[in-house]
Structures are given as structure tokens and as C-alpha cells.
N, C-alpha and C positions, 0 to 999 in steps of 0.2 A: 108345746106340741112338737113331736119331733117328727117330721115328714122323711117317710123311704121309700124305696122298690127295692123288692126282692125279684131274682129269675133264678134258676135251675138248671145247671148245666147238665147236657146227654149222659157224663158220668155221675150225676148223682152231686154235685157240686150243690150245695144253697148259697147262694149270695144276697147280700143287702147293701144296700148302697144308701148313705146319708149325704146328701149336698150342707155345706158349711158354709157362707162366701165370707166369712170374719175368719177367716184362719190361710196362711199362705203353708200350715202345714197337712199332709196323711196322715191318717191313722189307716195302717193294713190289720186287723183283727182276726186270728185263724182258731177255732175254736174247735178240738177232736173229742169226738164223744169215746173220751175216755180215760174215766179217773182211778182209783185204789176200787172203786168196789167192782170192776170188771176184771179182776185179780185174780187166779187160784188159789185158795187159801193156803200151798203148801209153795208158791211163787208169788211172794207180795214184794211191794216196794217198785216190781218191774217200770210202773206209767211214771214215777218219779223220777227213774233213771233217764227213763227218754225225754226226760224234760232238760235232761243235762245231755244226752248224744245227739237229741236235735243240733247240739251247737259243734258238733264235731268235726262238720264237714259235710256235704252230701255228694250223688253222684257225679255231677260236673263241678262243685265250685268246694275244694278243698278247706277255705275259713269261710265261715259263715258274717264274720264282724266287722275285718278288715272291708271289704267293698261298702259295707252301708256306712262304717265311719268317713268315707272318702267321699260318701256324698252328702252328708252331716245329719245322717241318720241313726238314730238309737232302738233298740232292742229289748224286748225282755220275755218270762216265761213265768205260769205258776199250774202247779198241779194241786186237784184234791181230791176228795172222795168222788166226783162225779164227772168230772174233764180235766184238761190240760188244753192251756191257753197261751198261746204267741201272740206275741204287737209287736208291730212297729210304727215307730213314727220317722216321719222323716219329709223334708221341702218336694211340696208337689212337683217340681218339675221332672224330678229324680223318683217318681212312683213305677216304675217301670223297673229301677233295681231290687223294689222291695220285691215285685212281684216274681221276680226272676228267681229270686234267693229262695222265697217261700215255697215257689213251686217245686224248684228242683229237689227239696228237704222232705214234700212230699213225694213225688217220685220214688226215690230211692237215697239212704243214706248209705255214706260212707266206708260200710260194715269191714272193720278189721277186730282181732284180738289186739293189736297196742289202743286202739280208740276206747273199745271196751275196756278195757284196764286201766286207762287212765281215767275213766267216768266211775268206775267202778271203787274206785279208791276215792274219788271226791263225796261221793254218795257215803261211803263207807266210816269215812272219816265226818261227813256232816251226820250222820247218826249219832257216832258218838259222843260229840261238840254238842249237840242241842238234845238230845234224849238219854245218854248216858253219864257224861260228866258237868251238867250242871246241875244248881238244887231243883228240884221237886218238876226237871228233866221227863222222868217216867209216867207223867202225869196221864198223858194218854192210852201208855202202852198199858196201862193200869183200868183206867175208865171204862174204855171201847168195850172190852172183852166183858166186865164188868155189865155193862148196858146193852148188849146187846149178846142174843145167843144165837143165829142164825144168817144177821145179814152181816155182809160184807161190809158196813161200814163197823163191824167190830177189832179192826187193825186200822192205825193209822195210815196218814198218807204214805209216808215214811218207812214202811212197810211194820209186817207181826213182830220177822227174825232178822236182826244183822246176814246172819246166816243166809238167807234167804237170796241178799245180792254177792256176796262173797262166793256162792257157788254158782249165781247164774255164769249159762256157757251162751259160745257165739251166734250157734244156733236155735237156740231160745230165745236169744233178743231179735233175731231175724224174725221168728214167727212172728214174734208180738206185734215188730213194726207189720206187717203183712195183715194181721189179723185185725187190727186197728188203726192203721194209720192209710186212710182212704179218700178220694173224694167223695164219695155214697157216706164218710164218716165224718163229714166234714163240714164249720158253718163259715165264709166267710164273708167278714164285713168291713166294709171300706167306707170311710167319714172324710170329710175335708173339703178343699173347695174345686170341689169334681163335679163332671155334669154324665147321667146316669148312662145315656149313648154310647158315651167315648171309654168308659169303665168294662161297659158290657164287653165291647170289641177286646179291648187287654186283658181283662180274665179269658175270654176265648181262646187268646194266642196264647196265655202264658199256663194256661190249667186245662186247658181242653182236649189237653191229648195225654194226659195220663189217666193210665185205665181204670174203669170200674173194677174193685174187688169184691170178691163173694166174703163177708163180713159173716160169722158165724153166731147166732141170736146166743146170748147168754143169759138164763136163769137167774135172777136176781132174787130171793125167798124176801117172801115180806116179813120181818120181824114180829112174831107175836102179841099180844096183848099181854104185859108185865102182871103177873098176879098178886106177886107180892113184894117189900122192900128188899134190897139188894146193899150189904156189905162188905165192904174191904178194907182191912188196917193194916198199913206196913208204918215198916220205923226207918228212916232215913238221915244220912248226916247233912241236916238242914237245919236254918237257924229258928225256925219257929215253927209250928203246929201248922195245921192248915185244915180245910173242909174242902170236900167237892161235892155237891148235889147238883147229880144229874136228872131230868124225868123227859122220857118220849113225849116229842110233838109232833103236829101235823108235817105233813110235805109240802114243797115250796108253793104247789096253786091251791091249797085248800084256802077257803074262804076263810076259817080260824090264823091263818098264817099272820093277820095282819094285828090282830087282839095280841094275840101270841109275841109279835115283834113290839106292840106298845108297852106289855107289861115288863119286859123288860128295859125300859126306858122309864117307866114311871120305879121301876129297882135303882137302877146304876146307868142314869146319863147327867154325868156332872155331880158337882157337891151339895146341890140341892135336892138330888135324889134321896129316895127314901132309905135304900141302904145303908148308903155314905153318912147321910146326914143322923139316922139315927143308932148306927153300929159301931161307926166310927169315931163324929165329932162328940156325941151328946152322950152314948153307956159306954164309948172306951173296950166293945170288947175285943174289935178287930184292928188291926191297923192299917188295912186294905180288903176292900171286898170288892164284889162286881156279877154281873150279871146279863148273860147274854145270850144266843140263840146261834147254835153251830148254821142254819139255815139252808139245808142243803136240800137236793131234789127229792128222794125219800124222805120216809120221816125219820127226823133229826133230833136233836137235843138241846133242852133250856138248861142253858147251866148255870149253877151259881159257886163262886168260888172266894176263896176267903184265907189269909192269914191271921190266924189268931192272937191275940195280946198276950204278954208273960202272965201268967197268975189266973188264965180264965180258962177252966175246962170246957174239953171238947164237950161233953156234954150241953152244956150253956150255951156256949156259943151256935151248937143246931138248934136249939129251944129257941134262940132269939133269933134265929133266919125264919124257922117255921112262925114264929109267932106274926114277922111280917107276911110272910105267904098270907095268913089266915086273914091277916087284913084285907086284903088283894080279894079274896075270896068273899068277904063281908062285904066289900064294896063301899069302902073308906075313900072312893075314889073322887074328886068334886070338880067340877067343870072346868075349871078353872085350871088345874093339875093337868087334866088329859088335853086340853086346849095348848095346854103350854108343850105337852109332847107331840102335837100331832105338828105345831107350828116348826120346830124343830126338824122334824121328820118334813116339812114342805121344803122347807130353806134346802136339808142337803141334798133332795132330791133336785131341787131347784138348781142350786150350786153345782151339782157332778155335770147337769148336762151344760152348763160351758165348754166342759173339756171336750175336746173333741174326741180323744181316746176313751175317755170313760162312754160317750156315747156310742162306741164302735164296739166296746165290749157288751155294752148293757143292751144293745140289739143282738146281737150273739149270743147273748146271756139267752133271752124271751121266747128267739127263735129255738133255741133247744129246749124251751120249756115245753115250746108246743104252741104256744100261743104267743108271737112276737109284738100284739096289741096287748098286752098287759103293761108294755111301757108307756101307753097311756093313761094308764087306769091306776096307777098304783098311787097315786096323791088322790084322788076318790076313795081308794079302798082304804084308804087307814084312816080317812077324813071323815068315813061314814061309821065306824068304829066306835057303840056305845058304851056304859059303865055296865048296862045292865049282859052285853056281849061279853065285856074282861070279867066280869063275874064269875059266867057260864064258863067262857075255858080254863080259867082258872081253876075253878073244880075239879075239869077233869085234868088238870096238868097236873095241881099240885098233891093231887088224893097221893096217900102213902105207900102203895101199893104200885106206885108209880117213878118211884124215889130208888136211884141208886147211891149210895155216897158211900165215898171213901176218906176215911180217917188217914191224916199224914202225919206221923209224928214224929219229931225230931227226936231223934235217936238221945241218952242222957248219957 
């Protein structure tokens, strides 16, 4: 059980506060509702860039790194399809420079052309390093578009176009922070061995006086129901073949979400799963496979993905993924199997919340869900999880008409 208070600043601020007394350190959690899919599809990439100019400086405090390392504080950031996320951890005494640093970066950042230029070029160049020049790199900029034909999560985080951040200008990135970067836009949450009084007052003073912004509602299309399967084959200089099947699933609070996160566990978690254990050790056709759940706030994607062995065509090797699907579907599944994945799933839920930062995210996580009580519920809800449930969604995830994949083949 993890006990909190939330309050709500005059600006639209959410806060959550978690008492720790096992921990002499903070976790500050700043969570902005805003990830790739609140992008213009002809301006993508932009939420990741400011994942990198947050660190650039802001209006009073030139480095953002230098002061928290002096007080033996560490930092970090990640952006996806649906927000962007700052932490910091650092010794309670010293919670008052997180708060200073954090606020100011919402305020107002640093905005110059050399700031931009230099984020501009690290982004630019991490494009190319992890989506352009390594093997089967394009794997997304390939899927997305592929799986999806309206929403916005059909370009990756990382943006559609290199292009895209190469031409952003300075005044562009200014809106974005303005359009997005708000306390009315904003969830923060503070873990550690705090008591919830003394918390309320230093958010007050350190966030309380930057203003409400008029946040402009953005149209998100809900992605249609898939009619039929979806194809893509390229040929690449990579060392072996590969698969990727994609099929639309529920959004993160649907009820199905939690069937949906098992059967991919009873695929690929560990070498006793069923992928692994009969794709790999026992027919030799893959030599890595896996299976997992992008899990994002809309509906998202089950993916399955797979290098193929020398000698085994692509054909065969989808016959023998579908063939397992269909198992999954028959309900091949014995108590004993799903007992072993729901225990699994208890322990790391169990396990994360020692941390004290993964608790300060995972309350930040909930409260943007909408529902900040589902962090208690979520060992219930995969616990109450029957065969005759993975059955049911299983049909409808893995029907063919549901199925996007893409053929990767190593160029000869």
C-alpha cells in the first residue's frame, strides 16, 4: 500500500506527495503532458528536443547540473508517445535546490539560437546513431506509419523527418515550450522522507508564482478499427532476416489491458516462455525472438518480433509465431503457467515500489491516467486474470485482420 496526498495549486499545479521514512533520499518527479503524439505531423520530434533544451539552461540558473551535483544530486529525463518526464533524486536536506532548479526550467527556459543549435545537432546526430546507421535501426520509422493511419502515434518519438528538427527555428521552439510547458500542464510528485505540511509550503514558494497558461486542447483522432492485414517488405544490409507483427490493443485503463500484458509474458518472459523455449531451443527457427506490449495511453501495440535462423524462410517462421498465437487462442493455458506469470508480475510490482523514485514516478504515472488509485489495484487486476479472459482477447488481438507485419530482409 502505498499511502499519499495530493493538493492543487491556484495555477493549475497537481501535486502528490509520498512520505518514505527508510530513505535519507528525494525523489522530485515532474511529469508534462506532453509526448510525440501532441506533435504537428509536418513538426515532429519537437517534445524530444525539449527533453534535451530542458538541460540547457533556464531563466535564472544558466546549468541546470552543475548546482544539483554540489549537492550530491542526480538527474535524468525521458520522452514518449504521451509525456515527458524529469527526476531528480538527491539527499533531503538539499530538496529545496531541486525545487529551485525545477521551477525555474518551468518558468522560462534559456531560449537562444547557439542553445538551440547545439540541442539541435545532438538530437540530430542521435537520429542518425540509433535509427539510421545501425541494423534493422528503421524498425519503427517503418511500423508506426505501417500500423497506424491517423493517430499520431504513427511517427516515432524521435520524430517522422530528420528534417523535421534540422529546420526547426527559434520561434517555434518558443511556442512549443509556451503551448506545453505549464503548470495547469503539469503533475508533480515528491517521495522520500518528507512530511506532507512542510512540502505543501515549498511547492508554494518555489511554483506558486508562475502563471497559469491558456493550453490550447489538441485533437487526438482515434485510430480506426484495422479491416484488414497490413504488409511491408524492405531489404536491408543486415545480418539476418527478421519479422515484426504488430496488432492494435486496448489503452492503458481498459480492463482487457491486464490479459493483454499477461499473454505477453506467458510469449517471452524468460527461457521458459513459450516463444523462446519452443522457437528457439526446441525447432531452431529463430535465434531470438520476443514479445511485448508498447503500453501506452491510447491504444497501442502487441508486438512480436523475431530474428530468423540461416536456412528458414520467412514464410515458416510467421506460420510458426501464428501457430503459437493460435494456441493462446485455444487456451492451451494451465494454471499452473498463468500462476507462474501473475507471481512474477506481483514480485516486480512488489520490487519497484522500494524505490523510492520509481514510486514518485508511478504516482505521476496514475495521476495522468486519471485515476492515481489504480496504483493500488494493479496486483488485483492481473491477479483476477482468467484463461477463459486470455482466450477472449486473444481473439480479438490476434484475428488476421488485425496483423500488421513487416518482412526485413537481409539484403544478398
Amino acid at each position: 500500500m502505498i499511502n499519499f496526498d495530493t493538493f492543487t495549486l491556484d495555477n493549475g499545479l497537481q501535486c502528490i506527495i509520498h512520505s518514505d521514512k527508510n530513505t535519507p533520499f528525494v525523489a522530485i518527479n515532474t511529469l508534462y503532458n506532453v509526448g510525440s503524439k501532441h506533435e504537428m505531423s509536418n513538426k515532429t520530434g519537437f517534445a524530444h528536443l525539449f527533453e534535451h533544451l530542458m538541460f540547457g539552461g533556464s531563466k535564472h540558473i544558466p546549468s541546470f547540473d552543475t548546482p544539483l551535483q554540489k549537492v550530491g544530486g542526480e538527474n535524468n529525463a525521458f520522452t514518449n508517445t504521451d509525456i515527458t518526464n524529469y527526476y531528480i533524486t538527491l539527499p533531503k536536506d538539499n530538496i529545496e535546490t531541486g525545487f529551485w532548479l525545477e521551477s525555474d526550467r518551468m518558468l522560462e527556459l534559456a531560449f537562444s539560437q547557439k542553445n538551440l543549435d547545439i540541442q539541435k545537432n545532438v538530437v540530430i546526430e542521435e537520429f542518425k546513431q540509433r535509427y539510421l546507421n545501425r541494423p534493422y535501426g528503421d524498425t519503427w520509422l517503418l511500423l508506426r506509419p505501417l500500423a497506424y493511419t491517423i493517430h499520431p502515434y504513427m511517427w516515432p518519438t524521435i520524430g517522422k523527418d530528420i528534417s523535421h528538427i534540422e529546420q526547426a527555428t527559434l520561434s517555434e521552439v518558443v511556442d512549443f515550450f509556451y503551448a506545453h510547458y505549464a503548470p495547469n500542464n503539469a503533475i508533480l510528485s515528491i517521495a522520500g522522507n518528507v512530511k506532507t505540511r512542510e512540502i505543501k509550503k515549498l511547492v508554494q514558494k518555489w511554483y506558486g508564482n508562475i502563471p497559469y497558461r491558456e493550453i490550447s486542447p489538441i485533437h487526438i483522432p482515434k485510430e480506426p478499427q484495422q479491416t484488414k492485414k497490413r504488409t511491408l517488405s524492405v531489404e536491408r544490409n543486415v545480418p539476418v532476416n527478421s519479422i515484426y507483427k504488430v496488432f492494435h490493443m486496448c489503452n492503458r485503463i481498459h480492463d482487457d489491458f491486464y490479459a493483454t500484458d499477461i499473454i505477453s509474458d506467458i510469449l517471452s518472459n524468460g527461457k521458459s516462455a513459450r516463444l523462446y523455449k519452443h522457437l528457439v531451443q526446441e525447432q531452431h527457427i529463430f535465434s531470438e525472438i520476443n514479445a511485448y506490449i508498447t503500453g501506452e495511453v491510447d491504444e497501442g501495440l502487441f508486438v512480436i518480433s523475431g530474428n530468423i535462423m540461416p536456412g528458414i524462410s520467412m514464410e515458416v517462421a510467421e506460420q510458426k509465431i501464428e501457430f503459437e498465437l493460435q494456441q493462446i487462442i485455444e487456451g492451451t493455458i494451465s494454471e499452473y503457467e498463468l500462476q507462474k506469470i501473475k507471481n512474477k508480475i506481483e514480485s516486480t510490482i512488489i520490487f519497484s515500489e522500494t524505490n523510492v523514485l520509481n514510486k514518485a514516478m508511478n504516482l505521476a504515472k496514475f495521476m495522468h491516467l486519471g485515476d492515481i488509485s489504480l496504483i493500488q489495484k494493479e496486483i488485483k487486476k492481473y491477479s483476477n486474470v482468467s484463461i477463459e479472459e486470455i482466450q477472449n482477447v486473444a481473439k480479438q488481438l490476434f484475428n488476421k485482420n488485425n496483423d500488421s507485419t513487416l518482412y526485413y530482409y537481409a539484403r544478398k
